[in-house]
mmCIF file of the N, C-alpha and C atoms, coordinates in Angstrom:
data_MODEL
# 
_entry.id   MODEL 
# 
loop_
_atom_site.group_PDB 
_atom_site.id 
_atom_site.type_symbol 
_atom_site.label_atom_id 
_atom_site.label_alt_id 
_atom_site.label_comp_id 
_atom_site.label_asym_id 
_atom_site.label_entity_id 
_atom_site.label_seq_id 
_atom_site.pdbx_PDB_ins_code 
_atom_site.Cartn_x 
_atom_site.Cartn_y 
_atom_site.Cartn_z 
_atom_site.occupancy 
_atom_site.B_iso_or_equiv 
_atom_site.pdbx_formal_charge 
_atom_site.auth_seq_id 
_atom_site.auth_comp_id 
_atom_site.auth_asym_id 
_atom_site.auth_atom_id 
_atom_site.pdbx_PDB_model_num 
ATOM 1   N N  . UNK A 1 1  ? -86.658 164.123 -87.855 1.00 0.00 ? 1  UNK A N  1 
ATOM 2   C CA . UNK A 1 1  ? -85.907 163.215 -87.003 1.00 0.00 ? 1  UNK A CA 1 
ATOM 3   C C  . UNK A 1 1  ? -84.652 163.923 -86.494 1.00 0.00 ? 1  UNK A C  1 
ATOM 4   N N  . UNK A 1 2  ? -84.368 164.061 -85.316 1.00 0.00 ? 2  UNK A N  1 
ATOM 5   C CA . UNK A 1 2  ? -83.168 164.470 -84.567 1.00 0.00 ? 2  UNK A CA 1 
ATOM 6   C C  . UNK A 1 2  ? -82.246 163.211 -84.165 1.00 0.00 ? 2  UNK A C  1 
ATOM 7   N N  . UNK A 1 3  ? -80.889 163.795 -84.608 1.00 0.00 ? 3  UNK A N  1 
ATOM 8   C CA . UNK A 1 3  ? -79.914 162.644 -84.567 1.00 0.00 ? 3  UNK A CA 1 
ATOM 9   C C  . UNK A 1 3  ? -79.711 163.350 -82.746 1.00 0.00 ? 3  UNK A C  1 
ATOM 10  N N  . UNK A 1 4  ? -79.274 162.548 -81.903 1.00 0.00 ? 4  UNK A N  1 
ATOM 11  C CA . UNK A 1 4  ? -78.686 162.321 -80.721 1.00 0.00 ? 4  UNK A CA 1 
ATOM 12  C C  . UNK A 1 4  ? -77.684 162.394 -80.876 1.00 0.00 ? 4  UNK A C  1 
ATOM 13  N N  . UNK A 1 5  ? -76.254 163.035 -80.451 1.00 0.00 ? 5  UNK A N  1 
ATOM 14  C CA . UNK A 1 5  ? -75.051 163.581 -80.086 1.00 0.00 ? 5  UNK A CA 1 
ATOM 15  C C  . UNK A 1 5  ? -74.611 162.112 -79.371 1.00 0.00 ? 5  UNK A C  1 
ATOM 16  N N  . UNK A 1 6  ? -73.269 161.431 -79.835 1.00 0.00 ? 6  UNK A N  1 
ATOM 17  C CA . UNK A 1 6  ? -72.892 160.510 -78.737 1.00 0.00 ? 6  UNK A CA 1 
ATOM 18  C C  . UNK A 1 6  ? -71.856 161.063 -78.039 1.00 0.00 ? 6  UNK A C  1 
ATOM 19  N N  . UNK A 1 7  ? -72.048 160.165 -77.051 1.00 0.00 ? 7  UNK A N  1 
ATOM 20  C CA . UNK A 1 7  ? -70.930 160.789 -75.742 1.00 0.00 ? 7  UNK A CA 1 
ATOM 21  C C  . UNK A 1 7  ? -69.940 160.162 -76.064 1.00 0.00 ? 7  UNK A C  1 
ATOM 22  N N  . UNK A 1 8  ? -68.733 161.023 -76.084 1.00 0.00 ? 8  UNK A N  1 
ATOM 23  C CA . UNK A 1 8  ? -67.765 160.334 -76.367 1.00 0.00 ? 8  UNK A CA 1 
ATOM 24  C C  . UNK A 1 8  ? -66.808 160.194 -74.822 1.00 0.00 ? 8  UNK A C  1 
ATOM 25  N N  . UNK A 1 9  ? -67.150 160.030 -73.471 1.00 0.00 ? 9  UNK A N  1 
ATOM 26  C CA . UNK A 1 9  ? -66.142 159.436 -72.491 1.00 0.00 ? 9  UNK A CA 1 
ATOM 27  C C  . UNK A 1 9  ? -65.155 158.292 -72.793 1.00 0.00 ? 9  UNK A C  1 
ATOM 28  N N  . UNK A 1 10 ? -64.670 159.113 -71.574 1.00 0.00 ? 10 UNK A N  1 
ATOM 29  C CA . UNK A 1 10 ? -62.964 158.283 -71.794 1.00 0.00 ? 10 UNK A CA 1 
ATOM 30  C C  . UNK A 1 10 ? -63.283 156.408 -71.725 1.00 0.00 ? 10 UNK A C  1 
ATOM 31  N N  . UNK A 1 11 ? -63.911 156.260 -71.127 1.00 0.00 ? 11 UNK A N  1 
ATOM 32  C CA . UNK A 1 11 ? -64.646 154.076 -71.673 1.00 0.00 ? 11 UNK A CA 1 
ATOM 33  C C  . UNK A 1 11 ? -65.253 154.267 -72.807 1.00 0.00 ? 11 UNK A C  1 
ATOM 34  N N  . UNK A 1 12 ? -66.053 154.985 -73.709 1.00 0.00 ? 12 UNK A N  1 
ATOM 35  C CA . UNK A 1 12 ? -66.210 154.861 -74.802 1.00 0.00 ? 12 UNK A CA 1 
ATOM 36  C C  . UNK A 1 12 ? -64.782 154.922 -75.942 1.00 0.00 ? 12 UNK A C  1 
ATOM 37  N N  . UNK A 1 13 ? -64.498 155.872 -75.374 1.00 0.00 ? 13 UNK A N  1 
ATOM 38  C CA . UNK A 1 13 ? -62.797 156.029 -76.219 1.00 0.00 ? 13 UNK A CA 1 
ATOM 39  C C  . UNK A 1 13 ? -61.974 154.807 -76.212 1.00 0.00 ? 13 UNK A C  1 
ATOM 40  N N  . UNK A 1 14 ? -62.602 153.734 -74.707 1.00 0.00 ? 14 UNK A N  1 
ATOM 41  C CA . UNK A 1 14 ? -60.950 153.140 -74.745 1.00 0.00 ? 14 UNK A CA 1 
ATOM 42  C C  . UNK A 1 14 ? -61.724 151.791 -75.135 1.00 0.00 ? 14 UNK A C  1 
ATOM 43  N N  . UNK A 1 15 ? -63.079 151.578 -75.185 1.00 0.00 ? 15 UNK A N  1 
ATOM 44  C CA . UNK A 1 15 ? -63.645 150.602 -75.933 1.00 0.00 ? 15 UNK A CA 1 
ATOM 45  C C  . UNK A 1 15 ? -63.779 150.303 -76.938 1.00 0.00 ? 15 UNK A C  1 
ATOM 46  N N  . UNK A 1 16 ? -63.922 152.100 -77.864 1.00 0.00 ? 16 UNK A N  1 
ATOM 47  C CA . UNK A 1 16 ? -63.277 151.799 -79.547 1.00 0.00 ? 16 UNK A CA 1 
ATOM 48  C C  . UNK A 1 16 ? -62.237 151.489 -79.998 1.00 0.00 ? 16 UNK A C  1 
ATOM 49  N N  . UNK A 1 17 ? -61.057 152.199 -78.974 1.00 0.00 ? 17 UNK A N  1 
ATOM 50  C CA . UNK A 1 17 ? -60.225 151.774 -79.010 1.00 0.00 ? 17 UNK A CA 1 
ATOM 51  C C  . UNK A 1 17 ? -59.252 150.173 -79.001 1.00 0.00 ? 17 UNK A C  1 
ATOM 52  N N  . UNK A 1 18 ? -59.779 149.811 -78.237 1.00 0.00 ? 18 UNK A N  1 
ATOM 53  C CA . UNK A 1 18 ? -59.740 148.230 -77.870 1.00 0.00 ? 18 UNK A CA 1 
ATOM 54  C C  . UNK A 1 18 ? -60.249 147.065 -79.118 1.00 0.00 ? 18 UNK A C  1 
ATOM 55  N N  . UNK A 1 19 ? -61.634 147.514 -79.431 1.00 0.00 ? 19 UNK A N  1 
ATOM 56  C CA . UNK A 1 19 ? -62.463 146.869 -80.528 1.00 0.00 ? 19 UNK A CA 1 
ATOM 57  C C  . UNK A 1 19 ? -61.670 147.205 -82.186 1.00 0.00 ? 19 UNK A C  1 
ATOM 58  N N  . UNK A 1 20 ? -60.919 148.527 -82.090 1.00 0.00 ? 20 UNK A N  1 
ATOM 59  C CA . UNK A 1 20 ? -60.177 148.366 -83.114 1.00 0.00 ? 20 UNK A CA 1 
ATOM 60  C C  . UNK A 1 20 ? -59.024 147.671 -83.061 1.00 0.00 ? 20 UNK A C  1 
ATOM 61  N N  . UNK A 1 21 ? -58.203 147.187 -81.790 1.00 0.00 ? 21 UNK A N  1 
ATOM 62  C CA . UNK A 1 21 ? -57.032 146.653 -81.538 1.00 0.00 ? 21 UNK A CA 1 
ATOM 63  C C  . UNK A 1 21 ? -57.039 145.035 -82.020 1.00 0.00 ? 21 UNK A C  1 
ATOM 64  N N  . UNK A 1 22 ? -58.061 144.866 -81.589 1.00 0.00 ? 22 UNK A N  1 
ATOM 65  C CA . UNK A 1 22 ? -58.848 143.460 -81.383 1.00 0.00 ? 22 UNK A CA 1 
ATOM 66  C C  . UNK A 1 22 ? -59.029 142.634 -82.838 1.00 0.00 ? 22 UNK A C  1 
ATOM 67  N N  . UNK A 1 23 ? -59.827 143.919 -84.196 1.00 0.00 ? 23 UNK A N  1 
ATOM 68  C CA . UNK A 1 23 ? -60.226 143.351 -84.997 1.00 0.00 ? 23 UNK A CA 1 
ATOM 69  C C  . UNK A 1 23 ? -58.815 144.045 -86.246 1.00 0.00 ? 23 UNK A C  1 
ATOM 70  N N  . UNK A 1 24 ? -57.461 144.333 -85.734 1.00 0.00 ? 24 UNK A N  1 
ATOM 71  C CA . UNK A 1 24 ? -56.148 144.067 -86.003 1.00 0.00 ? 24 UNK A CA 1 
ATOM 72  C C  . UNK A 1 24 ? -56.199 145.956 -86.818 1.00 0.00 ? 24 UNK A C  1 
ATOM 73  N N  . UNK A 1 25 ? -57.194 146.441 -87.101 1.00 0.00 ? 25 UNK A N  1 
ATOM 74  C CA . UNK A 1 25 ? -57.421 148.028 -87.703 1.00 0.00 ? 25 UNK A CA 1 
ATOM 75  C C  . UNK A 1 25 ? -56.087 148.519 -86.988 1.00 0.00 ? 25 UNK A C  1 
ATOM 76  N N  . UNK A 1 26 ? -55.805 148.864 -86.096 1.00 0.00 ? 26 UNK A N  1 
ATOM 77  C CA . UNK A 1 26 ? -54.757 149.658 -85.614 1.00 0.00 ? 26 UNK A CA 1 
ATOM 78  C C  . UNK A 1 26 ? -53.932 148.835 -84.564 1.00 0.00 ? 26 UNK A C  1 
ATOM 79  N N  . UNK A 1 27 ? -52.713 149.541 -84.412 1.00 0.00 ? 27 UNK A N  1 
ATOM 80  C CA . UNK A 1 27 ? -51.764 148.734 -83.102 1.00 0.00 ? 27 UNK A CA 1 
ATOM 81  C C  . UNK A 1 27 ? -51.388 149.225 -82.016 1.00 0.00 ? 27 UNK A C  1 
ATOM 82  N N  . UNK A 1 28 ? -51.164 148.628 -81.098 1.00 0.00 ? 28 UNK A N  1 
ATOM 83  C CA . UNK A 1 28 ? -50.862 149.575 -79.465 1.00 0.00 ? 28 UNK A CA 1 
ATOM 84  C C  . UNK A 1 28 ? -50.190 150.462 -79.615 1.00 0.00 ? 28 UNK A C  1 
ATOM 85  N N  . UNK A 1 29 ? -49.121 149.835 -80.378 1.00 0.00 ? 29 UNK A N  1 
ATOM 86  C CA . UNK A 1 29 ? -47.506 151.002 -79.968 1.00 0.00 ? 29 UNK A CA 1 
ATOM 87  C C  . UNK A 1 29 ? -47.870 152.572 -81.350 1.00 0.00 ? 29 UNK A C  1 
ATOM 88  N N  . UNK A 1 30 ? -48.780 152.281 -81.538 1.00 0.00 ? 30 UNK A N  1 
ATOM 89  C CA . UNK A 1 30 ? -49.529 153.854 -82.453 1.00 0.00 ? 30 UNK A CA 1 
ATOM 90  C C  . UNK A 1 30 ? -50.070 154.952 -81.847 1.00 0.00 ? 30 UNK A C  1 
ATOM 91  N N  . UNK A 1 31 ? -49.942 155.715 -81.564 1.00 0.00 ? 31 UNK A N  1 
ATOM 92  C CA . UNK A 1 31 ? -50.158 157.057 -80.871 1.00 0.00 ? 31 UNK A CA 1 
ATOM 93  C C  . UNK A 1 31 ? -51.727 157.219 -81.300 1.00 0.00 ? 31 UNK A C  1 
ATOM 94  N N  . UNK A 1 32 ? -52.361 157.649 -80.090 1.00 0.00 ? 32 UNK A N  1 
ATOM 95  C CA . UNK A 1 32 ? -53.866 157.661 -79.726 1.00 0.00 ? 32 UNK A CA 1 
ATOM 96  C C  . UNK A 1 32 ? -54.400 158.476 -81.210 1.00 0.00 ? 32 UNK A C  1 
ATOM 97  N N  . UNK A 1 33 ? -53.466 159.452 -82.074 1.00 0.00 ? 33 UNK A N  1 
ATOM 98  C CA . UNK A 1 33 ? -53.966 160.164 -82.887 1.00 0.00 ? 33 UNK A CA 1 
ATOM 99  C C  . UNK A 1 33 ? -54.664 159.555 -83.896 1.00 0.00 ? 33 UNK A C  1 
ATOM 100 N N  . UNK A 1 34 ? -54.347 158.401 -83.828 1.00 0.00 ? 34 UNK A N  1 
ATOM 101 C CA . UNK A 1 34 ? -54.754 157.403 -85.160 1.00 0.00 ? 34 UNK A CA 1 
ATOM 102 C C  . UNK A 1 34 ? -55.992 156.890 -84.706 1.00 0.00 ? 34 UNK A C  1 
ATOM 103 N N  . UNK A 1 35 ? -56.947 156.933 -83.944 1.00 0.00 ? 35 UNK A N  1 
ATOM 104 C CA . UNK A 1 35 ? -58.134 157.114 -83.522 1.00 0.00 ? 35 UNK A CA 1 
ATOM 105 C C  . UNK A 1 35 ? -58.842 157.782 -84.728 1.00 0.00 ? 35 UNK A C  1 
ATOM 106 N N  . UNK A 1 36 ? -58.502 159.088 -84.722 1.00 0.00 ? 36 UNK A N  1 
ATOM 107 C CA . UNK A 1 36 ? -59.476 160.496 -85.495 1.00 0.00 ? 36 UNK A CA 1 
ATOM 108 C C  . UNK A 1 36 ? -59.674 159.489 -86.982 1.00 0.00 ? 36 UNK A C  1 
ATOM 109 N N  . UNK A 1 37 ? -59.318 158.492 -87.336 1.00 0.00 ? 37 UNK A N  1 
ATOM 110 C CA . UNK A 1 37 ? -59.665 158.131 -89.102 1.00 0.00 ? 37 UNK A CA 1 
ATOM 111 C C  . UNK A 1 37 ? -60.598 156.900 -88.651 1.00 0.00 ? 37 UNK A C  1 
ATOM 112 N N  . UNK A 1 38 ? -60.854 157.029 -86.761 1.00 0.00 ? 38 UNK A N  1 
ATOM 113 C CA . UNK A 1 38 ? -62.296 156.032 -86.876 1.00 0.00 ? 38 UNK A CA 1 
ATOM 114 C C  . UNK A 1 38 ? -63.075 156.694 -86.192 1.00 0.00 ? 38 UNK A C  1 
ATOM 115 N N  . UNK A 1 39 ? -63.650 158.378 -85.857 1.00 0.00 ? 39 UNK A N  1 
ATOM 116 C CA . UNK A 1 39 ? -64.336 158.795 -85.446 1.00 0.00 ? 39 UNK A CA 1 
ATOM 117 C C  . UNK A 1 39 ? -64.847 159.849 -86.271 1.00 0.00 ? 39 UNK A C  1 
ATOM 118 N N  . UNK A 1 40 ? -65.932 160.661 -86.635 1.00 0.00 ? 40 UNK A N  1 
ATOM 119 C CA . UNK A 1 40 ? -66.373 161.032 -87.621 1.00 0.00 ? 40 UNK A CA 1 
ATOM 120 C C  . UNK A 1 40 ? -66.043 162.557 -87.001 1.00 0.00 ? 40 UNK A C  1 
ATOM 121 N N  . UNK A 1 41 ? -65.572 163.317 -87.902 1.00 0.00 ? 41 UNK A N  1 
ATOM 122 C CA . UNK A 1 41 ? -64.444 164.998 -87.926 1.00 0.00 ? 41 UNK A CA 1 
ATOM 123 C C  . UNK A 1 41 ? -65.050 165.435 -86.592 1.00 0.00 ? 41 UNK A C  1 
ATOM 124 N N  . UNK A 1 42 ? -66.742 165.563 -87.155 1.00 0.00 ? 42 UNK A N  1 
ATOM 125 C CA . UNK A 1 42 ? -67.499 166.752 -86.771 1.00 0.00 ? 42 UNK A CA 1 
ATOM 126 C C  . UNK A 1 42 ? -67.467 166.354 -84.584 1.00 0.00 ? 42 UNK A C  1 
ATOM 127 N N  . UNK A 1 43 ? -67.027 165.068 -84.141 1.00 0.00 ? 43 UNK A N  1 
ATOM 128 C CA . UNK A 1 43 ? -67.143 164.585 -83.206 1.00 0.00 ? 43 UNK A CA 1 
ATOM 129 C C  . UNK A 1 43 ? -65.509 164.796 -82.416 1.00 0.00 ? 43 UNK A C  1 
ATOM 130 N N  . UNK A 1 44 ? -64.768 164.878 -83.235 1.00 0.00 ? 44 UNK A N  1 
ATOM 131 C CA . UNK A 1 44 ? -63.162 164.814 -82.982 1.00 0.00 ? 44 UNK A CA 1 
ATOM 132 C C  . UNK A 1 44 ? -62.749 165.761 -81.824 1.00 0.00 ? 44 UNK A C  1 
ATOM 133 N N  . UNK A 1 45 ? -63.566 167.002 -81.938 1.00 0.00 ? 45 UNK A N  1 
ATOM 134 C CA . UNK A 1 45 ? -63.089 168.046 -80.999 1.00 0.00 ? 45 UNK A CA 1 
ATOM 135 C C  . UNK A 1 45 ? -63.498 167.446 -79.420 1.00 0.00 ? 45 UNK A C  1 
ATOM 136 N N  . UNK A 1 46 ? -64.994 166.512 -79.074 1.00 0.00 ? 46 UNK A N  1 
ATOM 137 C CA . UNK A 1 46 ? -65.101 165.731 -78.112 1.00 0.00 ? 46 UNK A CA 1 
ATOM 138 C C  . UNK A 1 46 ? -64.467 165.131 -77.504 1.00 0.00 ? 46 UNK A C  1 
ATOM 139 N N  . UNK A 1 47 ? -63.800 164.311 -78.315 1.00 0.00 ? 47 UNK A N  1 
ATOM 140 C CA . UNK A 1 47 ? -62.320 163.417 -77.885 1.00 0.00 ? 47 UNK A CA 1 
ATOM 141 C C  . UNK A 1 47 ? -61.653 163.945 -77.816 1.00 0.00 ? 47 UNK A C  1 
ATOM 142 N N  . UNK A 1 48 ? -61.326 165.034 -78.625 1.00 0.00 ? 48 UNK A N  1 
ATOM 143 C CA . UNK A 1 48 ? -59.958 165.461 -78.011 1.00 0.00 ? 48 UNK A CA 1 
ATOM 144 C C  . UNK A 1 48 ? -60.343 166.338 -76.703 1.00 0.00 ? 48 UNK A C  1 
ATOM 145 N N  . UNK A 1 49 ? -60.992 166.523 -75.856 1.00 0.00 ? 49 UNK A N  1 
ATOM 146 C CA . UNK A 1 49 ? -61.362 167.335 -74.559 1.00 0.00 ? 49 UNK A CA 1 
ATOM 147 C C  . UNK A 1 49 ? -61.600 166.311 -73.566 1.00 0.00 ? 49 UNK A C  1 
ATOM 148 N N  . UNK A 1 50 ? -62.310 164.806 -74.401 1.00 0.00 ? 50 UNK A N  1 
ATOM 149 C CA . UNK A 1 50 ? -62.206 164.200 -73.292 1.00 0.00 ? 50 UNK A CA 1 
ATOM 150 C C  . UNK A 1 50 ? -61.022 163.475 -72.873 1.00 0.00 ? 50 UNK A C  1 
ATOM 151 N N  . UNK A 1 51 ? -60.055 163.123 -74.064 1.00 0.00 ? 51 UNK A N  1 
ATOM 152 C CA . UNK A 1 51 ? -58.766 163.065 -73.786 1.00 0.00 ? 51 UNK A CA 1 
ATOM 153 C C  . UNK A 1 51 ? -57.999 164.038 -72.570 1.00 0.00 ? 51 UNK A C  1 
ATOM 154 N N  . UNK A 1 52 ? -58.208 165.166 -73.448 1.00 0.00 ? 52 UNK A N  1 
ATOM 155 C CA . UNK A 1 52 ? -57.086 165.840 -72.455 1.00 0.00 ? 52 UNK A CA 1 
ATOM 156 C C  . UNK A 1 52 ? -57.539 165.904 -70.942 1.00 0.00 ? 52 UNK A C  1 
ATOM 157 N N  . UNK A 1 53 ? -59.212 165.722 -70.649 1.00 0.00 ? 53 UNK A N  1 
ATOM 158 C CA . UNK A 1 53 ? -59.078 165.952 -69.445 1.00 0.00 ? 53 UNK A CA 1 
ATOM 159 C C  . UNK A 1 53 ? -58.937 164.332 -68.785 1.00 0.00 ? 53 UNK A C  1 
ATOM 160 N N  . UNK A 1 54 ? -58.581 163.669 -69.499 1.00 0.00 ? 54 UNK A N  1 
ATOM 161 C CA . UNK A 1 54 ? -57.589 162.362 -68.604 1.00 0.00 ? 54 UNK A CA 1 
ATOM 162 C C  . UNK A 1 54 ? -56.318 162.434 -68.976 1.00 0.00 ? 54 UNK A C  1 
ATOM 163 N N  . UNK A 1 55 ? -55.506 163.482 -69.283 1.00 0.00 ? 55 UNK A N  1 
ATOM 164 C CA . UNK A 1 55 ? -54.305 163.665 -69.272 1.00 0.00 ? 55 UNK A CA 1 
ATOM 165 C C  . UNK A 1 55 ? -53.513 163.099 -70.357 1.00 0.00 ? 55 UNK A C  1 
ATOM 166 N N  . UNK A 1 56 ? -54.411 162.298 -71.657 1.00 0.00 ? 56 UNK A N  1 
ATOM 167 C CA . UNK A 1 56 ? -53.555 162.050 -72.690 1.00 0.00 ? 56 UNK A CA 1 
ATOM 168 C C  . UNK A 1 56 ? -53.240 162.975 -73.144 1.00 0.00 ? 56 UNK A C  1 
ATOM 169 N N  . UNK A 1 57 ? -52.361 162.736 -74.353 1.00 0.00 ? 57 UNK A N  1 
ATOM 170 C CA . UNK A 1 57 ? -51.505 163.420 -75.272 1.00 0.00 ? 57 UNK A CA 1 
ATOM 171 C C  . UNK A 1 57 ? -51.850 162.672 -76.746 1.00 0.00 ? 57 UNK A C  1 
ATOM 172 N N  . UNK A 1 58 ? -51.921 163.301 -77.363 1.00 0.00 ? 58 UNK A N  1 
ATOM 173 C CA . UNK A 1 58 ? -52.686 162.619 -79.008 1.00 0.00 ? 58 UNK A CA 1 
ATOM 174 C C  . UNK A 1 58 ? -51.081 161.472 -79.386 1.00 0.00 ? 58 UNK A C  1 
ATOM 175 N N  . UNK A 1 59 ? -49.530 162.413 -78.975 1.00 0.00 ? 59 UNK A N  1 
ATOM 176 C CA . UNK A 1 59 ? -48.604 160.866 -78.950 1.00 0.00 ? 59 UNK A CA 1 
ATOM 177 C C  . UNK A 1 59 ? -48.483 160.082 -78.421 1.00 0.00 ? 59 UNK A C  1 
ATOM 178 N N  . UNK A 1 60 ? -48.954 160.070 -77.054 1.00 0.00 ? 60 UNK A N  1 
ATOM 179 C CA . UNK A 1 60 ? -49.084 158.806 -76.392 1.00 0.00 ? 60 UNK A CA 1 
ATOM 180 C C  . UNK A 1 60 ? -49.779 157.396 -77.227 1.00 0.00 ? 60 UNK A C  1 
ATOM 181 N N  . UNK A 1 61 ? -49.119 155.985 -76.600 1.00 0.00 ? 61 UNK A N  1 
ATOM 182 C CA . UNK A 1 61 ? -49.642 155.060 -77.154 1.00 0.00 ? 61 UNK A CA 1 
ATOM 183 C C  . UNK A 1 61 ? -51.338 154.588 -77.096 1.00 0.00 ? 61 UNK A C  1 
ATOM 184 N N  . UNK A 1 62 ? -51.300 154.126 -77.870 1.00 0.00 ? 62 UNK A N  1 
ATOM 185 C CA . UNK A 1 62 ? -52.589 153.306 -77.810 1.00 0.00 ? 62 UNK A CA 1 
ATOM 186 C C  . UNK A 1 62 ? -52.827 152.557 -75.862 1.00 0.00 ? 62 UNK A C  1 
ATOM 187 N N  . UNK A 1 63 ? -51.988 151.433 -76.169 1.00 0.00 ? 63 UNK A N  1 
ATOM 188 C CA . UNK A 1 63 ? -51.399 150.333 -74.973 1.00 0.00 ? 63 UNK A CA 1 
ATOM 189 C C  . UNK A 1 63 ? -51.354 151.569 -73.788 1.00 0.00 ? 63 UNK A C  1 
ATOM 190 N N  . UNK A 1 64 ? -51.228 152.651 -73.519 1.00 0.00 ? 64 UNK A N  1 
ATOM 191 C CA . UNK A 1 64 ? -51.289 153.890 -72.698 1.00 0.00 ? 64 UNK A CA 1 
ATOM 192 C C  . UNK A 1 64 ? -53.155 154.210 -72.027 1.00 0.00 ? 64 UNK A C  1 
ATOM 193 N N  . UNK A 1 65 ? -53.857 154.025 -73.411 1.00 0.00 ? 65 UNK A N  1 
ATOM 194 C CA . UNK A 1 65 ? -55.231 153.852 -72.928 1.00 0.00 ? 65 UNK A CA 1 
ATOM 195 C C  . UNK A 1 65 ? -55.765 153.051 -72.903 1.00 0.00 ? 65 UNK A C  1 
ATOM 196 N N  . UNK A 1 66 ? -55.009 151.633 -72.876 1.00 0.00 ? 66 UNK A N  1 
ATOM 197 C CA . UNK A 1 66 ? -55.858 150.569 -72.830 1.00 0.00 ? 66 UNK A CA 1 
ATOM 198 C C  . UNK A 1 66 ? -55.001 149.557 -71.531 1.00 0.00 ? 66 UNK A C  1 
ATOM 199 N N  . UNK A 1 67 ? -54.605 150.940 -70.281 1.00 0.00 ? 67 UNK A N  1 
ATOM 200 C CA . UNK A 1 67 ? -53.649 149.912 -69.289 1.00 0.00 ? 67 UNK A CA 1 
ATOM 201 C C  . UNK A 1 67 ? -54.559 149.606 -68.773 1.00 0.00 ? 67 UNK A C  1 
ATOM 202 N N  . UNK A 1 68 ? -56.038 149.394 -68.696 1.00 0.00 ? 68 UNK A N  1 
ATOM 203 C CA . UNK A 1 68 ? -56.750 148.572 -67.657 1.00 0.00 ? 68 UNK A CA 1 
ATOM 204 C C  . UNK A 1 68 ? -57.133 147.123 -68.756 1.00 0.00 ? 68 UNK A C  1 
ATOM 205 N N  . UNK A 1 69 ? -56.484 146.684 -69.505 1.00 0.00 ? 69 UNK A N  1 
ATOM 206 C CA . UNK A 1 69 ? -56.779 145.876 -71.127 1.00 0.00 ? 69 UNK A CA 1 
ATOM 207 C C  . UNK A 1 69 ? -56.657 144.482 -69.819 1.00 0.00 ? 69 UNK A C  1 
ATOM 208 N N  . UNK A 1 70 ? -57.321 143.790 -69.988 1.00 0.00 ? 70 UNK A N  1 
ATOM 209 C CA . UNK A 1 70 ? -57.597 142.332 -69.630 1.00 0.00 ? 70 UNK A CA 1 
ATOM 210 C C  . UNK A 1 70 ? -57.014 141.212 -70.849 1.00 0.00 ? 70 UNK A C  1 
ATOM 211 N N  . UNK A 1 71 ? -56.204 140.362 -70.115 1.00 0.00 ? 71 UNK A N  1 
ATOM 212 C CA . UNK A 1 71 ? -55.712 139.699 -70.397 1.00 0.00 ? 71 UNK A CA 1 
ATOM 213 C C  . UNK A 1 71 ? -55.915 137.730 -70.490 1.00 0.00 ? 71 UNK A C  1 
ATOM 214 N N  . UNK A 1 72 ? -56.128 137.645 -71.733 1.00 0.00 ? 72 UNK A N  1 
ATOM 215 C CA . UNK A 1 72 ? -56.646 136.203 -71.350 1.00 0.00 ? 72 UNK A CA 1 
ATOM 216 C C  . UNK A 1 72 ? -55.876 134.938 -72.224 1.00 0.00 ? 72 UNK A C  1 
ATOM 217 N N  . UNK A 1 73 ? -55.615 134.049 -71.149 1.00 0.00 ? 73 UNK A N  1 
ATOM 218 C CA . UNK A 1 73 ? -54.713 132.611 -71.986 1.00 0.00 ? 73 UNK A CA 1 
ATOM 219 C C  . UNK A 1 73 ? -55.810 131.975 -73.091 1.00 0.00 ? 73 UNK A C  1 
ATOM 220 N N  . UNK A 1 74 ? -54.782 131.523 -74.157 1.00 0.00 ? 74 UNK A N  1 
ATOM 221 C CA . UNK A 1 74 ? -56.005 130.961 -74.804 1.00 0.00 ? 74 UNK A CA 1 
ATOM 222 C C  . UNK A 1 74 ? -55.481 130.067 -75.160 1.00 0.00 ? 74 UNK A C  1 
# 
């Protein structure tokens, strides 16, 4: 059995991202680095390339990759 490689793009990044925001795991104002303790090592170097080529910075905030975040009254 061959495991499949996931893609890690920048909407996958900002959807884990989000889904961890959501279920309270991490907080906006936390620098994107705090990601890497929910993505598995061997995958980390992915993100960090697909990061940089959207111009993050591992200190930038969370709330930084999640400025397209939808907003809803409840």
């Amino acid at each position: 059995m061959v495991k499949t490689a996931v893609k890690y793009n920048i909407e996958f990044i900002r959807e884990k991202a989000l889904r961890l925001v959501q279920e309270g795991r991490i907080q906006r104002n936390q620098p994107i680095y705090v990601l890497c303790k929910y993505i598995p090592y061997r995958d980390w170097l992915n993100v960090e390339l697909e990061l940089e080529k959207h111009e993050f910075l591992f200190r930038d905030c969370i709330i930084d990759l999640l400025s397209c975040e939808n907003w809803s009254e409840g």
